[in-house]
C-alpha positions as CSV (number, residue, x, y, z in Angstrom):
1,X,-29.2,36.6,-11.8
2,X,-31.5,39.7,-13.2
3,X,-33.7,39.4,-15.8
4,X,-35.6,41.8,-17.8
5,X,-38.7,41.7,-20.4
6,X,-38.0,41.7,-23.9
7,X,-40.8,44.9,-23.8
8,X,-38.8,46.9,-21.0
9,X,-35.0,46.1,-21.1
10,X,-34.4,48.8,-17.9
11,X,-36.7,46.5,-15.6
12,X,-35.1,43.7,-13.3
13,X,-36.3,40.8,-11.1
14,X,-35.0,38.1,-9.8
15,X,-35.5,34.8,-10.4
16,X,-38.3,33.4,-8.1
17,X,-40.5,36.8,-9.4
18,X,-39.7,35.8,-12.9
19,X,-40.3,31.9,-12.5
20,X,-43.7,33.1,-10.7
21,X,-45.3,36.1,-12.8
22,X,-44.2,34.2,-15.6
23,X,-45.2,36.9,-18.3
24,X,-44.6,40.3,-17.1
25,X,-47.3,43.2,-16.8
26,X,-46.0,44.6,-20.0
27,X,-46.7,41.3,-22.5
28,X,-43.2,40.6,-22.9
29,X,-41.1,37.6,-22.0
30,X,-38.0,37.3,-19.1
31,X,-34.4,37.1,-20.7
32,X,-31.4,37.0,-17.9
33,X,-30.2,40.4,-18.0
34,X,-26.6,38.7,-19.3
35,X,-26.1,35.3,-20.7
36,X,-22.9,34.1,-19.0
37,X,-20.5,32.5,-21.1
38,X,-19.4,29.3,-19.8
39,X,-15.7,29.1,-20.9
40,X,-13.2,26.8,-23.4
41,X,-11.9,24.8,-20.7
42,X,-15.7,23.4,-20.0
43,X,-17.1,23.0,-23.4
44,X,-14.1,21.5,-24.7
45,X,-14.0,18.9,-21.8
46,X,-18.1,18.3,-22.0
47,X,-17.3,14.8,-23.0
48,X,-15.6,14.4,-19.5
49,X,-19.7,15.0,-17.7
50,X,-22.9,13.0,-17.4
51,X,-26.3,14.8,-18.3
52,X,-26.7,15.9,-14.6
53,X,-23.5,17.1,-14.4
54,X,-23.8,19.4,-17.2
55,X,-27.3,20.7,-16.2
56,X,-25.9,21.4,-12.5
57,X,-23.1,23.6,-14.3
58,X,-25.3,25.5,-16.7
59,X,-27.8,25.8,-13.8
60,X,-25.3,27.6,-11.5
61,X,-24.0,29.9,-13.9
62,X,-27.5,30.9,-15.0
63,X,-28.7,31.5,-11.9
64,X,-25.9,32.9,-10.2
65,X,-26.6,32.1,-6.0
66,X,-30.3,32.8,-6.7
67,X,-30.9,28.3,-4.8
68,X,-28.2,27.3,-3.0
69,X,-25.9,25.1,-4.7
70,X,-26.6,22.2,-2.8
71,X,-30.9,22.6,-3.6
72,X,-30.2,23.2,-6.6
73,X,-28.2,19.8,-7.4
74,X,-30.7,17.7,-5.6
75,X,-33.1,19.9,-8.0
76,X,-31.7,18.5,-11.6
77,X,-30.9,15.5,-9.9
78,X,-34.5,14.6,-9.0
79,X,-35.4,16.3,-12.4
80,X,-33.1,15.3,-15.2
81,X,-33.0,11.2,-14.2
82,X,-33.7,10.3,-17.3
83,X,-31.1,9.8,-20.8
84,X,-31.3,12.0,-24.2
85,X,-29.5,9.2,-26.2
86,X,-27.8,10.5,-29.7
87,X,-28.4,7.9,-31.8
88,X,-26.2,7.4,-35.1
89,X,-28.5,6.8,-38.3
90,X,-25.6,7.0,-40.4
91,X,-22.5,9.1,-41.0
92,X,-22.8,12.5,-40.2
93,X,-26.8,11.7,-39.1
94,X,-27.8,11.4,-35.5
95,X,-31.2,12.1,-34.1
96,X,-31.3,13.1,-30.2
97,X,-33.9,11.1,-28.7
98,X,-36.0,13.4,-25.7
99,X,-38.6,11.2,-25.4
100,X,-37.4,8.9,-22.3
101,X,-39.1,10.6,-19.5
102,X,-42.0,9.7,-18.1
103,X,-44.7,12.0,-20.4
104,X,-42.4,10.8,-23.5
105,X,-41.6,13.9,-24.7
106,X,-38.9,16.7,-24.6
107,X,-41.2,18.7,-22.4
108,X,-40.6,16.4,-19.6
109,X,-37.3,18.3,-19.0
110,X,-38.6,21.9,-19.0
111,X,-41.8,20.8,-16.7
112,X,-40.1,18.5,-13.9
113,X,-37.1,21.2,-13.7
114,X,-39.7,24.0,-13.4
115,X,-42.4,22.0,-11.2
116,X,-39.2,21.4,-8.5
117,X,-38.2,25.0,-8.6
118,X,-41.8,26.3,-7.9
119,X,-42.0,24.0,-4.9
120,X,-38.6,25.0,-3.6
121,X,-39.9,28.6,-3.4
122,X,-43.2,27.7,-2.1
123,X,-43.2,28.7,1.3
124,X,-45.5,26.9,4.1
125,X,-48.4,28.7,4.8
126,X,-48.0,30.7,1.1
127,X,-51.6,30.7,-0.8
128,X,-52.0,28.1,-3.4
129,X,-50.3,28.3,-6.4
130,X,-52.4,28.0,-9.7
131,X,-50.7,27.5,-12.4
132,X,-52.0,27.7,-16.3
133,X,-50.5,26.0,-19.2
134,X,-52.0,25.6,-22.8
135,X,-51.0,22.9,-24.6
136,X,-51.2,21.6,-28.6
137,X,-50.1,18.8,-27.6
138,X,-47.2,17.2,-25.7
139,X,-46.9,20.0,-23.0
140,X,-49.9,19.4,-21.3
141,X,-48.9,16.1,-20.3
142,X,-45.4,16.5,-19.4
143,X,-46.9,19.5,-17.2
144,X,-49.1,17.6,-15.3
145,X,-47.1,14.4,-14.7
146,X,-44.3,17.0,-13.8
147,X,-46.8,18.5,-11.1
148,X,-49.2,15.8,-10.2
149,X,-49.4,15.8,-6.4
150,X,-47.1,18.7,-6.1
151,X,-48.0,19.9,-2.8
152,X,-49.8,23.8,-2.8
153,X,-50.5,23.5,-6.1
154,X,-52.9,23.1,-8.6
155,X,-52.6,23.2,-12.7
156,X,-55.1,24.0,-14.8
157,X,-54.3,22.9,-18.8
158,X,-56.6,24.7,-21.7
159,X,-56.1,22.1,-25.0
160,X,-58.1,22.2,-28.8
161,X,-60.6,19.9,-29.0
162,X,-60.0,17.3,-31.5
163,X,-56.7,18.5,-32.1
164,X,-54.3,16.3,-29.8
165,X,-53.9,12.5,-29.9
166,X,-56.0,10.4,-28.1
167,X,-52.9,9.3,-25.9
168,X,-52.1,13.0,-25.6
169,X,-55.7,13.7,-24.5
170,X,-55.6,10.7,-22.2
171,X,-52.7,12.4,-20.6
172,X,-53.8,15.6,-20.0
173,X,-57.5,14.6,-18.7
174,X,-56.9,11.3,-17.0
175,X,-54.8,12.4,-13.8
176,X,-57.3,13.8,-11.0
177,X,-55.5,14.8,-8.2
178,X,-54.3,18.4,-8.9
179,X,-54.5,18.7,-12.5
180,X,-57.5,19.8,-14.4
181,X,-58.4,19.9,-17.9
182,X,-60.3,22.3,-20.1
183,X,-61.3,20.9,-24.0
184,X,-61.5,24.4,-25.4
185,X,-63.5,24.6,-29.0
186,X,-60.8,26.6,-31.0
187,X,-57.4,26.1,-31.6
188,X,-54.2,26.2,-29.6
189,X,-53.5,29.7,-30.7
190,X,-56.8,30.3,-28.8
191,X,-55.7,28.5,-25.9
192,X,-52.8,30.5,-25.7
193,X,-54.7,33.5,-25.7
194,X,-57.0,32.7,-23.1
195,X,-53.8,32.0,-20.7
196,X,-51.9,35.2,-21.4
197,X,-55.3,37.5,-20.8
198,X,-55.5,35.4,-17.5
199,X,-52.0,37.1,-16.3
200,X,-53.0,40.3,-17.5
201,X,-56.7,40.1,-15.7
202,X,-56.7,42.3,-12.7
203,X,-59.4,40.2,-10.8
204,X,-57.9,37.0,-11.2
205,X,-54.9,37.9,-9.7
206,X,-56.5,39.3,-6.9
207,X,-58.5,36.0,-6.0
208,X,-55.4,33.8,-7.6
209,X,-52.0,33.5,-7.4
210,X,-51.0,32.8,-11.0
211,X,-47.8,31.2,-12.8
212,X,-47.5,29.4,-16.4
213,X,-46.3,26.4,-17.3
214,X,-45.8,27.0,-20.6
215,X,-42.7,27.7,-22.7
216,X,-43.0,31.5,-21.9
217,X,-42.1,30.8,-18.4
218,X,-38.0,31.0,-18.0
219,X,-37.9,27.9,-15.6
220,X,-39.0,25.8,-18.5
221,X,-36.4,27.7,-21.2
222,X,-33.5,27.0,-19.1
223,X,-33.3,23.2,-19.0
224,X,-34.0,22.9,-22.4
225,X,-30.7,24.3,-22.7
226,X,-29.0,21.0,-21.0
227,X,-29.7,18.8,-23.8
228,X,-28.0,20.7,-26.6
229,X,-24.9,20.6,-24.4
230,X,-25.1,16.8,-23.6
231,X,-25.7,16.2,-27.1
232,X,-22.6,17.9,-28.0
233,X,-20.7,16.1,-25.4
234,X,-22.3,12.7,-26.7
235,X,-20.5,13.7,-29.7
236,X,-16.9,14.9,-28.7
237,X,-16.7,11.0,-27.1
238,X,-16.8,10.0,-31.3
239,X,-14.3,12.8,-31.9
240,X,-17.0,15.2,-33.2
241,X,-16.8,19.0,-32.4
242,X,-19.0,20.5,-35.2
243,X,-22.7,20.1,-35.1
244,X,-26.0,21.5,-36.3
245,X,-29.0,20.6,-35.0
246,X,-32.4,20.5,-36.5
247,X,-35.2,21.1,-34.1
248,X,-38.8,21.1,-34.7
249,X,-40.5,23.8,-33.9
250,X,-44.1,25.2,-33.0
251,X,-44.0,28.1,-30.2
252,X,-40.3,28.0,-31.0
253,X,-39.0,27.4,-27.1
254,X,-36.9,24.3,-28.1
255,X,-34.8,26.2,-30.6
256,X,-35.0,29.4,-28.3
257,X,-33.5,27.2,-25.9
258,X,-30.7,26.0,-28.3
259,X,-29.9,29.8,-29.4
260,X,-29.4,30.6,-25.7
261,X,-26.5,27.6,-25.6
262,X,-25.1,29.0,-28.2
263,X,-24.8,32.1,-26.6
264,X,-23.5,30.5,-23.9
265,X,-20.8,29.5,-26.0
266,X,-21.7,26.1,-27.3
267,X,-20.2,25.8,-31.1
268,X,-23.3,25.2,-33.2
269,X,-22.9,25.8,-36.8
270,X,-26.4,26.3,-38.0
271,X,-29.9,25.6,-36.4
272,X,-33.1,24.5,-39.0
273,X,-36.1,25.6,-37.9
274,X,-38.5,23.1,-39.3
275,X,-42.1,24.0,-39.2
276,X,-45.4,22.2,-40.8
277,X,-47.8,24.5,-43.0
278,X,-47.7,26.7,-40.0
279,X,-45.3,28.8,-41.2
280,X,-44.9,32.3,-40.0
281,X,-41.0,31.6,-39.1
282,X,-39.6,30.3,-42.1
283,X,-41.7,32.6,-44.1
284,X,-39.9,35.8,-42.4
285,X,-36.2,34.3,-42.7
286,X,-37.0,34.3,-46.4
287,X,-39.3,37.3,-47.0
288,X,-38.0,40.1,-43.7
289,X,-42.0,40.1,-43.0
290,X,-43.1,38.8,-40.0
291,X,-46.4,38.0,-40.2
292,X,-48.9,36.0,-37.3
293,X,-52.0,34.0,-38.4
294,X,-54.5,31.2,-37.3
295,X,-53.3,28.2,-36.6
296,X,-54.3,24.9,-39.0
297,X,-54.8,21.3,-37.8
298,X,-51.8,19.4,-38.9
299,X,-50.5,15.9,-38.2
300,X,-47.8,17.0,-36.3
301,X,-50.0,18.7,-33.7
302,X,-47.6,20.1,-31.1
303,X,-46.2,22.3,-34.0
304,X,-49.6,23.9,-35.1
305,X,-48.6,27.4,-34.1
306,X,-49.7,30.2,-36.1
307,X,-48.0,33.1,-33.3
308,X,-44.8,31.3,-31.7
309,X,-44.8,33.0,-27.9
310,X,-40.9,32.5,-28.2
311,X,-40.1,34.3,-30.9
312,X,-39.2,37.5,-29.4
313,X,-37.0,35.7,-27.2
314,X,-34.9,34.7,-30.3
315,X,-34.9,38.6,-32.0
316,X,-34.4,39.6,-28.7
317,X,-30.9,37.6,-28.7
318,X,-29.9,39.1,-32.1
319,X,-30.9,42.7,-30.8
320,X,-32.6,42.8,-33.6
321,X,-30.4,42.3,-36.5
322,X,-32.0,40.2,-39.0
323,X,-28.8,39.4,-40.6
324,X,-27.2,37.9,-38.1
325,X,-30.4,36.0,-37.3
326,X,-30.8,34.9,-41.1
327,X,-27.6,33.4,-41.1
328,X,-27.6,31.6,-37.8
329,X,-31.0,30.2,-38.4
330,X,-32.6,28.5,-41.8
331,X,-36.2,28.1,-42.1
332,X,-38.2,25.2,-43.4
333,X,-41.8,23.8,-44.2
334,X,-43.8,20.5,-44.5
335,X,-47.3,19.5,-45.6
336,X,-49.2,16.6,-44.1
337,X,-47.8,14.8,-47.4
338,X,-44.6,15.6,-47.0
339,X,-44.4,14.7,-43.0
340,X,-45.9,10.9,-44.0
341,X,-43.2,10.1,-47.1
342,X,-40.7,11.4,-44.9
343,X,-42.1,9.4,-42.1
344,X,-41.7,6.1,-44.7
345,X,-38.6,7.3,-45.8
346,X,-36.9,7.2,-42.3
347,X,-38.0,4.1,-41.4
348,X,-37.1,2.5,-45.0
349,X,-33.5,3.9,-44.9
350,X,-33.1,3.3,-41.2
351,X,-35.0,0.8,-40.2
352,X,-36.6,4.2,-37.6
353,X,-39.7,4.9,-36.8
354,X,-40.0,8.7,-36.3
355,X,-42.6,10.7,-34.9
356,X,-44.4,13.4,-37.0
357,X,-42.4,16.3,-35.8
358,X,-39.3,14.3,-35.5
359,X,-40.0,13.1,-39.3
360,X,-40.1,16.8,-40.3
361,X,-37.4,17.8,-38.8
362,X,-34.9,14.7,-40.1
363,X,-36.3,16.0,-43.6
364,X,-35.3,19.7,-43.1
365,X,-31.7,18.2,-41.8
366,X,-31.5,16.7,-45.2
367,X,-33.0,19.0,-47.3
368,X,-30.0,21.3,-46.0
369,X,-27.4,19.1,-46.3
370,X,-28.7,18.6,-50.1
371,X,-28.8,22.4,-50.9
372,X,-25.6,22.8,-49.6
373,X,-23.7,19.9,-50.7
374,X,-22.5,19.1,-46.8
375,X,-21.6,15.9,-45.3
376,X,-18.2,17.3,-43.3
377,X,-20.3,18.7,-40.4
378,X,-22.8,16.7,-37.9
379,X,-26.4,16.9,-38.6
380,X,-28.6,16.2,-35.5
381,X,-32.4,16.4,-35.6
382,X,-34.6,16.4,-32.9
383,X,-36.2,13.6,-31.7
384,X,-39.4,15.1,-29.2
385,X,-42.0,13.2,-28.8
386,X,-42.4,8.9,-28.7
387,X,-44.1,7.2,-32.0
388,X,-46.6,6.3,-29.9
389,X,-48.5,9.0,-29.3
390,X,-49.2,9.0,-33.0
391,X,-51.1,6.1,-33.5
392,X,-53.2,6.9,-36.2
393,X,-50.4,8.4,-38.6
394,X,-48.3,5.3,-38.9
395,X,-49.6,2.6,-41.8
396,X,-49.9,-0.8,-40.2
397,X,-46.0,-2.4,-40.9
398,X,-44.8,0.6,-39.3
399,X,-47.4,0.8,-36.3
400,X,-46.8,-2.7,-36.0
401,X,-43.3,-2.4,-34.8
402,X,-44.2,0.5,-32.4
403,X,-43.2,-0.8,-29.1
404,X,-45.4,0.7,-27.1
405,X,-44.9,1.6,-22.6
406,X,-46.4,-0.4,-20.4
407,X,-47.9,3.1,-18.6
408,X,-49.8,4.2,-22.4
409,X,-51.4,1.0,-22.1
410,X,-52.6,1.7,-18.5
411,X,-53.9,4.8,-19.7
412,X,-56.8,3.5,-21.4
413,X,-58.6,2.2,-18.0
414,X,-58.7,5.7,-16.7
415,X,-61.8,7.7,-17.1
416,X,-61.5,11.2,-18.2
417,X,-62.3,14.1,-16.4
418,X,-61.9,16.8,-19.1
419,X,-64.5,20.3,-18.9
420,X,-65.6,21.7,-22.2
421,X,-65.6,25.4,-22.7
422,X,-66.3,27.9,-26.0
423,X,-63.0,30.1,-27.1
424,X,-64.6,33.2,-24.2
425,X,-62.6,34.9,-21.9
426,X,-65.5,35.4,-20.3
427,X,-66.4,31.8,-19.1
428,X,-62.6,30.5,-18.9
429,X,-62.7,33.4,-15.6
430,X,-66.0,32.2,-15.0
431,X,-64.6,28.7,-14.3
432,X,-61.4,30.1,-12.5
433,X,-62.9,31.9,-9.9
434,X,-66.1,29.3,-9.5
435,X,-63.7,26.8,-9.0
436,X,-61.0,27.8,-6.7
């Protein structure tokens, strides 16, 4: 497979170039030059595959020959060995739980898939590979428990201060090994910044071979895809074949990642994007305008993105028309209040305790279901991240019931070995290249 950047739709590379420049020169984004469609005969019969099975098939057609089919089975395999569970909350509810991997969020599927990948194209002898990644949150840890001790490479993760968790934080500055963390005084917006004028930084290529690990990279898009299939195929097994999922969204790779299965041909009737305050998304679908701006410090931190990376990805998929994108796509928006009733809400109805992004997005499931007077199709919201990693937003019955991984635990007994650094491009290649 070819892809392209979303700034230059004549250029083509292949897929190792694309999983390893990760941005191209011109500032776009990598799209596959066509988005195969995977047939009838397979989407009807998805109920027939496991998870693996379905990510191997997607996987193939995707990448057309670019890994062998046998390295790239044992790829996913290795990867994807963990469940995505749709759990029925009541009829015509489910949520689609992504938080079983080890990090305990959804990011654990774009970061071991793309952390395998790099190392299969890693030759012996090839100069160290340093990858970058920015997190608000939950991709920072799934990226370094999906590299840690990786061998030729070494990952480098920028983060807001005082804006994560403090088991996020603990996951992103407690590993050692290969993975190093930078506490950056701004906000994620400014960490995102710092990473993209990295790629585009003529000196630090030259000293340093450089990838990301965020959701601009195409190695992390594509296995975000597998989930929305196997959630589907969860679903035919209870005789279900029409679905619309919910996702929570921040720099908008999830729901990139379901728009690009449903391209592929899987029958999704609607996707909600459902933001916090930062709203720049659902404010176009309803004004046309598309508007950027600074981030704010919400509860549900992995969404506080005021200039989603992946949404020229999505109007790059609609070509542009804004209609079509409109109707395929609804747009909503929580406060802090809002995300805590709904949070009690959840777990008074259902007995569930949902995480702050998951809470928002269960509320923008029903909010559309109200507007619209719907209960014939199935509503499935996005479960991303595990309750928790959210301590301090649950009141004590609730926290109470938190069961909470023997390996969060553990984390508190490891000393963190985070390096502070002001929002300057200046020092962030200062540390870079004194530091290699």
């Amino acid at each position: 497979m070819k892809f392209y950047s979303t700034n230059n739709t004549n250029l083509r590379v292949g897929f190792k170039e694309a999983v390893f420049n990760s941005m191209p020169k011109d500032k776009g984004l990598y799209m596959p030059v066509e988005i195969p469609y995977l047939g009838e005969k397979f989407i009807s019969n998805l109920d027939e595959y496991t998870l693996p099975e379905i990510a191997f098939h997607i996987a193939t057609s995707l990448l057309e020959g670019d890994i062998p089919a046998e390295d790239l089975k044992k790829i996913i395999y290795d990867a994807i060995n963990f469940y995505a569970p749709v759990v029925e909350l009541e009829k015509s509810t489910y949520v689609l739980e992504l938080f079983h991997g080890p990090s305990l969020a959804f990011k654990d599927f774009g970061a071991r898939f793309m952390s395998r990948v790099m190392s299969y194209f890693l030759a012996k002898g090839e100069k160290q590979l340093d990858v970058l990644v920015a997190t608000s949150g939950d991709t920072g840890g799934a990226v370094a428990l999906g590299f840690l001790g990786v061998p030729n490479t070494r990952v480098t993760i920028l983060y807001p201060k005082g804006k994560v968790s403090n088991i996020q934080e603990l996951q992103l500055t407690t590993n050692g090994q290969n993975i190093r963390a930078l506490e950056i005084d701004g906000t994620f917006d400014d960490c995102q910044a710092l990473v993209k004028q990295a790629f585009t930084d003529d000196e630090l290529n030259n000293e340093l071979r450089l990838t990301s690990a965020n959701s601009i990279n195409i190695a992390r898009l594509i296995p975000q895809t597998f989930y929305y299939f196997n959630a589907y195929a969860q679903l035919l097994r209870e005789g279900i074949n029409k679905v619309i999922f919910a996702v929570p969204s921040g720099n908008f790779g999830n729901i990139g990642a379901g728009l690009l299965a449903w391209k592929m041909g899987l029958p999704v009737e609607q996707f909600i994007a459902a933001t916090n305050v930062n709203d720049t998304v659902p404010k176009f679908l309803k004004t046309g305008v598309y508007q950027p701006k600074s981030s704010v410090a919400t509860l549900s931190n992995a969404m506080d993105v005021g200039n989603p990376s992946n949404w020229v990805r999505i109007a790059d998929m609609f070509k542009k028309d804004t209609d079509a994108l409109k109707k395929q796509i609804t747009g909503y928006a929580y406060t802090d209040e809002d995300t805590l009733k709904a949070i009690h809400e959840i777990n008074a109805e259902y007995n569930y305790i949902a995480c702050p992004h998951t809470a928002i997005a269960w509320r923008a499931l029903r909010d559309w279901k109200h507007e619209r007077n719907s209960d014939n199709v199935a509503g499935v919201f996005l479960s991303t991240a595990h309750p928790c990693k959210f301590p301090e937003v649950f009141n004590k019955n609730i926290a109470d019931k938190i069961v909470i991984p023997e390996h969060v635990k553990a984390l508190s007994e490891k000393e963190s070995k985070a390096v502070s650094l002001d929002v300057d491009f200046a020092g962030f290649k200062k540390y870079l290249l004194e530091n290699n």
